[in-house]
N, C-alpha and C positions, 0 to 999 in steps of 0.2 A: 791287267787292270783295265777297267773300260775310261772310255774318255769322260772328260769332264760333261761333257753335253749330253751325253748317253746316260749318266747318273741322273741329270737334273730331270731330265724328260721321265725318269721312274720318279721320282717322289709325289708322294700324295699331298694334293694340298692344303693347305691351311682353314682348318675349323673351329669356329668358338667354340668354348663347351657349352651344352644344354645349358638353358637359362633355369638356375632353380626358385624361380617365381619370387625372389626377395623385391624388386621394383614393381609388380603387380600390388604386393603385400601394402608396401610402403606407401603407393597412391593409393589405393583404396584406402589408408589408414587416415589419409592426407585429407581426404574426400570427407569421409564421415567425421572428421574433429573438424573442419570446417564446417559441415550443414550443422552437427552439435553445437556449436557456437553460434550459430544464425539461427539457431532455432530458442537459445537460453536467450540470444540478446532481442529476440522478438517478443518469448512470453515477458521478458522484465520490463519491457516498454509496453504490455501490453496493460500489464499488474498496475506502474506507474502512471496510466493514463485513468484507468478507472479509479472508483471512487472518488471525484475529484472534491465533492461535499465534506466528505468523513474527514479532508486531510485539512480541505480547510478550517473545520470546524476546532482537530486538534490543533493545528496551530495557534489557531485566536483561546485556546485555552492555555497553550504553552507560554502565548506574549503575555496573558493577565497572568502570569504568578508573579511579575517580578511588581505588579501594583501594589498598592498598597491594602485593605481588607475590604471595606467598601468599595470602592473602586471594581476590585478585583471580582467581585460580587456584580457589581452591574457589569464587568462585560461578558461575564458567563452568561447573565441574563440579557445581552444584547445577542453572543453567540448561539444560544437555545430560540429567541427570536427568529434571527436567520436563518436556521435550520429548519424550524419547522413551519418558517414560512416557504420556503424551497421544496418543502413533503404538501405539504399542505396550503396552499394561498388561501384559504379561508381562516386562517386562525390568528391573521394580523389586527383584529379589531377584537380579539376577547381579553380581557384580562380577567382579574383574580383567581375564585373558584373554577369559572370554566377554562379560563388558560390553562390551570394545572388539571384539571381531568383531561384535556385536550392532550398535553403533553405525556400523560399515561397512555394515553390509547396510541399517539405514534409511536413512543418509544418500549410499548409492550411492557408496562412496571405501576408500581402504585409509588414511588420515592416522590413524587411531585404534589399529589394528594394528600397521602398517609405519610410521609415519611418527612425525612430534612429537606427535601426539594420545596417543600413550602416556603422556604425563603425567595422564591422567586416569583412568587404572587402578592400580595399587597403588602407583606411583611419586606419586602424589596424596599419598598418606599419609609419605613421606622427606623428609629435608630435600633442600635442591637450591642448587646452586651457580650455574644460569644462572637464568634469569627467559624461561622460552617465552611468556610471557601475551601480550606483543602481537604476536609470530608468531601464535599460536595464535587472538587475538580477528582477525587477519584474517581466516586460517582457515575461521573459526567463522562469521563474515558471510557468506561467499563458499554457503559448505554452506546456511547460513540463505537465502539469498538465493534458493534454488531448492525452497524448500520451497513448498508450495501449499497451506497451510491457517492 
């Protein structure tokens, strides 16, 4: 039998095994769900910052439902004011008839002219027998809802 030291001096030494690419796999997976998340939480801040008119608009229509019918009626027409004085800075001095053709041509519709949106021109200032506020707050989202700013 050979010596102890004679055997040691033949052994071969010690090797990892092949790496089978699972921690390459693993960062690169790490990699791309991180930029994927820096990239959703950028467009949702991006979504969020625009429009900032539209959002305000529906909220000031959200806070008028809890008024009363009147009421709630003049702040739709203080919120239609606002807005399209913000499209339009020329249209803060028209009322009646021209207000509501005004308000056709920004919001692309006849509802203001021809339709129930006439409550928002001199029929604003009469008493009134029906209550169009929640006709009119659907209305009002539907037009909002296709605004771009």
């Amino acid at each position: 039998m050979a010596a102890p030291a004679e055997l040691i001096t033949q052994l071969r030494p010690l090797r990892a095994p092949p790496p089978d690419g699972t921690a390459e796999i693993a960062l690169m997976a790490l990699a791309g769900g991180v930029a994927a998340a820096t990239l959703t939480l950028a467009i949702l801040f991006w979504l969020r910052r625009r429009r900032p008119l539209r959002r305000a608009a529906l909220s000031a229509l959200t806070a008028a439902r809890a008024l009363p019918a009147a009421e709630r009626l003049a702040a739709q027409a203080k919120m239609l004011r606002d807005v399209a004085g913000a499209l339009d800075g020329g249209v803060v001095s028209l009322h009646g008839e021209p207000w509501l053709a005004r308000l056709d041509v920004i919001f692309a519709t006849t509802l203001f002219s021809k339709g129930e949106g006439r409550a928002y021109g001199d029929a604003l200032y009469r008493q009134r027998a029906d209550d169009p506020s929640e006709t009119l707050d659907r209305a009002l989202r539907k037009l909002l809802a296709r605004l771009d700013r």
